[in-house]
N, C-alpha and C positions, 0 to 999 in steps of 0.2 A: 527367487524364493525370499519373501521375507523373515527376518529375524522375529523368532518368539521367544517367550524367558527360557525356554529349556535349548532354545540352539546358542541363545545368547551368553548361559551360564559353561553352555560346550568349549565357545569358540573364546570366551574371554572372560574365563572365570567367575568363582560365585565371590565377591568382595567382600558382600552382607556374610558371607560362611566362614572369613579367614577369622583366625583364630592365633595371632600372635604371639601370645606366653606360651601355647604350645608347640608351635612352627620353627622347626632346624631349621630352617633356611629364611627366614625374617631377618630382614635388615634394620640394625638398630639405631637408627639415625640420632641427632641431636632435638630434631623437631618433633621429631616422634615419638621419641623420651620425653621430651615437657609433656607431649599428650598426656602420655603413660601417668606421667607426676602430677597434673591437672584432673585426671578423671583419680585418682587415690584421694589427693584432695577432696574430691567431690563427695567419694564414699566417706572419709572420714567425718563431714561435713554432715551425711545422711544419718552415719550412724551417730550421730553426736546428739541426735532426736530421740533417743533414750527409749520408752514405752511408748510411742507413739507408733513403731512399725508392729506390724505381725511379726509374731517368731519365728516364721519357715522365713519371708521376706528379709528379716533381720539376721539369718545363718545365713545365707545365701548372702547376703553383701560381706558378712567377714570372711565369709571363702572367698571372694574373688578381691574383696581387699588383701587379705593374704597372698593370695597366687599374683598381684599386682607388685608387693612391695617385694617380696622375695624375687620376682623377676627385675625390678628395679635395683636391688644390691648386686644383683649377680649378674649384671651386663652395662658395661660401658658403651656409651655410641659410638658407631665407626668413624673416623675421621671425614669430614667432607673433602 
């Protein structure tokens, strides 16, 4: 039987679906935290373009800057 996305997403999960800031069970590595600190940069970066976003566009990026930095004060990476 070959593999199609929905046996594929069965048998070895949806990746595109994880959801880190709100996953008890995410591991919070060293390298994974730069990510984390790299894409906030990125937002901060985005939103630093003033009127140039649309305003539903422009909330939705300080929500998820917010729920980025606040998960970044409040978790250290586990030790490798």
């Amino acid at each position: 039987m070959a593999a199609t996305p929905v046996t594929s997403r069965l048998v070895y999960g949806a990746l595109g679906d994880c959801r880190s800031l709100a996953c008890r069970n995410s591991a919070l590595t060293s390298g994974n935290r730069d990510a984390h600190a790299r894409h906030l940069a990125e937002l901060d970066q985005t939103l630093a373009q003033g009127d140039r976003l649309a305003p539903y566009i422009r909330h939705r990026l300080q929500q998820q800057r917010q729920e980025f930095a606040e998960f970044l004060t409040g978790h250290t990476p586990e030790p490798t």
